[in-house]
N, C-alpha and C positions, 0 to 999 in steps of 0.2 A: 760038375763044377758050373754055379752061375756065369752068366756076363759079366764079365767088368769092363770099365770105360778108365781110358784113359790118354791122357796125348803123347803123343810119338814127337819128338820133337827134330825139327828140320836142323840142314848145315847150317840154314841161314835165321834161326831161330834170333827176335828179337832183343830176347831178353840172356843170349846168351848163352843157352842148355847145352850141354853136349849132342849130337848129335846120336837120335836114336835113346837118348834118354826117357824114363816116365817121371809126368808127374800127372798124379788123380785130382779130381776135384776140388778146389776150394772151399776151402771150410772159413779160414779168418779173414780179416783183412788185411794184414801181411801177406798173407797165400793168394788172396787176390789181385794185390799190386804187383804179385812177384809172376800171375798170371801171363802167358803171350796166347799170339793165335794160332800154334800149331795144330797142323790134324789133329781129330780126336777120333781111336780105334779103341776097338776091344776084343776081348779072349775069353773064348770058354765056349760051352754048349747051347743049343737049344734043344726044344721038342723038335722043331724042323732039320735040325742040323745037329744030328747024333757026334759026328764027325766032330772033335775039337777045333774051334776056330781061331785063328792064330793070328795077330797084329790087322783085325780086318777093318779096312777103313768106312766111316760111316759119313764123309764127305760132306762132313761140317767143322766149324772153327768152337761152336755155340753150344756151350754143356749142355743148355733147355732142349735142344736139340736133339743134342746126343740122347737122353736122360728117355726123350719121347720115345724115340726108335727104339733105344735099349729095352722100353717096356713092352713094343709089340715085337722082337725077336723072342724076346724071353715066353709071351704068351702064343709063340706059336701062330702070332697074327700076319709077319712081312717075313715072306722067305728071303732066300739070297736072291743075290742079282743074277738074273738070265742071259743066258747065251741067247743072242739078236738070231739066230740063226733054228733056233729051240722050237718046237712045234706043243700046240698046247701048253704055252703062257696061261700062267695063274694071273689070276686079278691082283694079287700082292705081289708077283713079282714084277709085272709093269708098272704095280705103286711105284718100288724100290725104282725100278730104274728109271721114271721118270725123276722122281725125286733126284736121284742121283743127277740126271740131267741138269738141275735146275739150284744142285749146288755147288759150294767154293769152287769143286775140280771143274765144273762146265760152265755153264752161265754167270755162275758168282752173282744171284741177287742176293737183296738184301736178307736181313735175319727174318725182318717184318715181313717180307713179300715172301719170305720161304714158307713162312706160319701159314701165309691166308693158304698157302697151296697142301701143307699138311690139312689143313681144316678140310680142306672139299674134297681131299684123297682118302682121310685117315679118319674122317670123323663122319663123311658124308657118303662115299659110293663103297667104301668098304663095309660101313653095317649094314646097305643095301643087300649087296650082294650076300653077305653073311644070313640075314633076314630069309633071302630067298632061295638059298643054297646055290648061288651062284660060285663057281669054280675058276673057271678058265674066263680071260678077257675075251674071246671069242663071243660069248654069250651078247654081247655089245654090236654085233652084227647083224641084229633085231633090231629093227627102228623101235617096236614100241618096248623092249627095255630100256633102252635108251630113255624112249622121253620120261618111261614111268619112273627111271632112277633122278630127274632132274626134278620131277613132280615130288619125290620125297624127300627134298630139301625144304630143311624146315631151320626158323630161327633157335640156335643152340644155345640161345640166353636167354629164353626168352622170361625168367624169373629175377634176370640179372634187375638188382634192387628192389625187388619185390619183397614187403615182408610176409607176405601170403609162402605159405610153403607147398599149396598145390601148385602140381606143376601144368603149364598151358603148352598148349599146341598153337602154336603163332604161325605164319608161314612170315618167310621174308618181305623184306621190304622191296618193291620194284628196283631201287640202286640196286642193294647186294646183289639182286636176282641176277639182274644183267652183267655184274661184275661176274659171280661165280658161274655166269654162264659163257661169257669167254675163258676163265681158267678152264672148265669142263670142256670145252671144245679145243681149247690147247691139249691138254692129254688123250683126249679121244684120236687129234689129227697126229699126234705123237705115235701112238698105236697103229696107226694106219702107214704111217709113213717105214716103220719097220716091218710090216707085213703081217700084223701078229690080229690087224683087223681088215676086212674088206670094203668097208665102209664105213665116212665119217658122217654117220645119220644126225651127230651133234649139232652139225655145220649147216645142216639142212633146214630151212625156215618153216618148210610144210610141216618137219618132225617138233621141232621148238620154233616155236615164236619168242621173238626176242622181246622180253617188255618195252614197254614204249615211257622213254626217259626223257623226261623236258632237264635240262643243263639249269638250275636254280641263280637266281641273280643273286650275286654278290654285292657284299656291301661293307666300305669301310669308315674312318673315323670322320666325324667330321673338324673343321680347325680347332673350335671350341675344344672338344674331345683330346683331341690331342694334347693338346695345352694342360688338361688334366693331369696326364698321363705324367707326362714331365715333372709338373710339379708335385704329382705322388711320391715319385721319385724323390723327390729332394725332403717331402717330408718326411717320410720311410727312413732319411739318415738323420733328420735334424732331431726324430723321437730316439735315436739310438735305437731302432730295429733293425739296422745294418750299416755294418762300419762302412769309412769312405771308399775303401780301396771296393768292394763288393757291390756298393751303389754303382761304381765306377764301372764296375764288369757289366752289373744289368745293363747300366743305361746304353753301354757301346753294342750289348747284343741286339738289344730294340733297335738301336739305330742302324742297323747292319738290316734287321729285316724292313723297317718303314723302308729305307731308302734305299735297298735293292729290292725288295720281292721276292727272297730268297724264304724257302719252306725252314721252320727253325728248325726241322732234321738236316737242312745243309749247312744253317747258320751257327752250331752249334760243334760240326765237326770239321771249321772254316781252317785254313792255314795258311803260313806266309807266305807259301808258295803258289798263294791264288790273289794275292795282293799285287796285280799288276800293273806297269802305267796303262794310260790309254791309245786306245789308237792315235789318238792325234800330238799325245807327248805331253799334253800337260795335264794332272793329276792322275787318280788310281780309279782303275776299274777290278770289278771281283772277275776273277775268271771261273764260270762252273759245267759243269756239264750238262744243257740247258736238258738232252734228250738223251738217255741213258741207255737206251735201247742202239741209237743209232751212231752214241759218239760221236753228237753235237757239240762244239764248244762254244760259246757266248761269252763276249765281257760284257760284263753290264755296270756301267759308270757309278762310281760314287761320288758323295758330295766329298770338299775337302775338308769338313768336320769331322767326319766318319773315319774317314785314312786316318786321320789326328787321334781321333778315341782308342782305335785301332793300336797305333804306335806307341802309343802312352799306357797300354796294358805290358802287364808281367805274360811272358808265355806259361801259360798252364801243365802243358808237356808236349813230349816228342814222342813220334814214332815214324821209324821208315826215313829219317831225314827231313820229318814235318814237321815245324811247331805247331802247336794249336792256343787259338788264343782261350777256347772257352771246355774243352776238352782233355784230359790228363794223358790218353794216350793205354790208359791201361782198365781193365775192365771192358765191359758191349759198351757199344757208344749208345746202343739203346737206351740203355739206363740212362747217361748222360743226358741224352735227348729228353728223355720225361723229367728227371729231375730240374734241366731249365726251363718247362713246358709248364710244371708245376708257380715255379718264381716266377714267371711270367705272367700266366691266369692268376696269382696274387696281386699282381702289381696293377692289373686290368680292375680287377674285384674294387682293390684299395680306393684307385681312380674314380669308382660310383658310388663313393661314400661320402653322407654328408662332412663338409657342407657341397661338395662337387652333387652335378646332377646325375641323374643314371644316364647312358648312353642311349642314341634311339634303336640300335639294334643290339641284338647279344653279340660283347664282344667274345676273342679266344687269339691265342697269338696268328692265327691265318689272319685275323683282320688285320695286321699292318701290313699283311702281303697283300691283301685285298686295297687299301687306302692308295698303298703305293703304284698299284695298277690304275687307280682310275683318276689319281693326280697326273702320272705320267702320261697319260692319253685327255685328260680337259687343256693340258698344257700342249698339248698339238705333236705330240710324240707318233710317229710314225707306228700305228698297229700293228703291220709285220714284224717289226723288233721289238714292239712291248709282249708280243704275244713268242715272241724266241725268249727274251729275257724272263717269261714267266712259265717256259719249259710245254707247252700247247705247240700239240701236234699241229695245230693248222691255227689260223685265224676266228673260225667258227665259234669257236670257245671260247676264243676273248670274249666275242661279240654279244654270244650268250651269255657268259657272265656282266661283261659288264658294260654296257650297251644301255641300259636302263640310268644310270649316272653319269653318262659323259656329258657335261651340259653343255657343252661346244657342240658336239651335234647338234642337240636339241636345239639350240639358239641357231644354228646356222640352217636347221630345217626350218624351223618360228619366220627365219626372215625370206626363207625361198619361197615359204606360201605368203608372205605378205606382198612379194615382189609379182607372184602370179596373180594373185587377184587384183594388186595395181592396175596390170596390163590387162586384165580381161573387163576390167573398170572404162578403160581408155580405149578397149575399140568397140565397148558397146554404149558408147557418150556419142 
């Protein structure tokens, strides 16, 4: 008997289920509305597990998910999860249980940030090792498989839009590089930390050198620009390409991100339960979780237009006792997130169409998050809190980013060298 996937559904199911109920996959959109986020397990055989497997949880909410795993149980690619105590750890079984580690039941990241970790588990050190006949994680206790498995990270799209159908050997870009080289150095110190390696040669700069990554200056709209933006908007309803109440929702989500800085993956799954006043009692600041990792909270002040657009929305839907203003509640927010991501880079597109000018730099909905950082800091905004309110682990990265446009420095350095060569004017007179 194949795999099959399907959810197991909780007491506390959203949407209602009986408890321990199935329901399979979605196929309409009924079935999709009628969707919650229960575990998703499954039943049946593999080549690895002759043994029938019976309601086994695959410790995700996310069908995509599920659907991936289900494909390398079934191929005999990711055995079960391992006994921490188990001598000669398979290299898919540490997949598994890191994986496991890093989802709903443990860490609970995102669906997004769970993908990039499938990529560099599932797509990158597993065909190595398969390639080389590697077996057991132990093998990983060589510094130089080690580096040579990080050496054979190569870009996995790299045709992506190409209409050439040969295929290219690209190597990454220095970003990725260094991103997938902290992910790789997470699972390698994961291994180690359960005993199943002796060493984390990942971690080691002799074994890998970390690329060497300049932090890119950001850049957002200028007044003009914005002005644009706005009145696209109003042309967008006045041609009848979208009715008022829909104008209504775009404009208040843009204003949500200009005037907080908020990524429109938080803007987009906002509630009114982050609608809070301010510290100091008069109007609303957002409340979000500036660092995710550390369970940072930050309010970050809104104008009182925003609150106003905000309250003059229909709620879109509920869940858990949230409403959402831009979000139904049902379905991945994922989806949700692109499909506002999409109306957004429209609305940006629309903006640089005659008779409006093109923009000076490529816009995309970051740049209102970007505008909003470097207004908030030429306006004499305290860096330590624009750089909490824009979720930066330390100040360094504001500065790198945006340290190039604050022109209150710039003017306030302009007038300190004019002040210095004053005085070295006046004691050599």
């Amino acid at each position: 008997m194949a795999l099959i996937i399907y959810r197991r559904h909780a007491r506390s199911c959203s949407k209602g289920y009986e408890q321990n109920a199935r329901t399979f996959p979605p196929r309409t959109s009924k079935e999709i509305k009628a969707d919650c986020e229960c575990p998703i397990v499954c039943s049946g055989t593999t080549p690895s597990q002759p043994k029938a497997l019976r309601h086994l949880s695959l410790d995700t909410s996310n069908w995509d998910v599920a659907r991936s795993l289900i494909k390398r149980l079934q191929s005999g690619k990711l055995a079960a999860d391992p006994d921490p105590q188990e001598k000669g750890v398979t290299v898919d079984q540490a997949i598994a249980r890191y994986l496991k580690k890093k989802g709903p039941s443990g860490e609970n990241i995102s669906n997004a940030t769970l993908r990039k970790h499938q990529v560099m588990l599932l797509d990158r050190i597993a065909p190595f090792c398969k390639d080389r006949g590697i077996q057991l994680i132990s093998a990983f206790d060589d510094a130089a498989v080690v580096e040579e498995c990080f050496l054979s990270f190569k870009n996995l799209n790299a045709n992506h839009n190409k209409r050439s159908d040969t295929l290219m050997d690209k190597p990454l870009g220095d970003r990725t590089r260094a991103k997938e080289l902290d992910r790789y150095r997470s699972f390698v110190r994961y291994c180690k930390e359960l005993g199943w390696l002796k060493h984390a040669h990942a971690t080691n700069k002799n074994v890998i050198k970390p690329p060497s990554v300049k932090p890119s200056p950001k850049y957002g709209l200028e007044p003009l620009e914005e002005l644009q933006i706005w009145d696209a908007l109003e042309l967008v309803t006045n041609r009848g390409q979208m009715d008022q109440y829909n104008s209504k929702e775009l404009r208040a989500l843009v204003m949500v991100m200009r005037y907080t800085g908020l990524r429109i993956s938080d803007a987009v799954v906002l509630n009114h339960a982050q609608l809070v006043p301010r510290e100091s009692g008069h109007g609303y600041a957002i409340k979000i979780m500036s660092m995710q990792k550390t369970d940072d909270w930050v309010r970050i002040p809104i104008t009182l237009e925003t609150a106003q657009a905000l309250h003059t929305l229909k709620f879109k839907g509920e869940k858990n006792g949230h409403k959402f203003w831009f979000y139904t509640g049902n379905g991945e927010r994922d989806t949700a997130i692109t499909n506002w991501r999409e109306r957004v880079d429209k609305l940006l597109k629309l903006a640089q169409r005659p008779p409006y000018k093109p923009f000076l730099h490529h816009a995309t909905p970051q740049t209102l998050r970007h505008t909003f950082a470097i207004s908030a800091l030429n306006n004499g905004a305290d860096i330590k809190m624009v750089s909490r309110w824009l979720g930066h682990s330390n100040t360094k990265i504001t500065e790198a980013h945006y340290s190039h446009a604050i022109r209150a420095t710039h003017i306030a350095s302009e007038q300190a060298y004019d002040q210095m060569m004053a005085r070295q004017q006046l004691f050599s007179s």
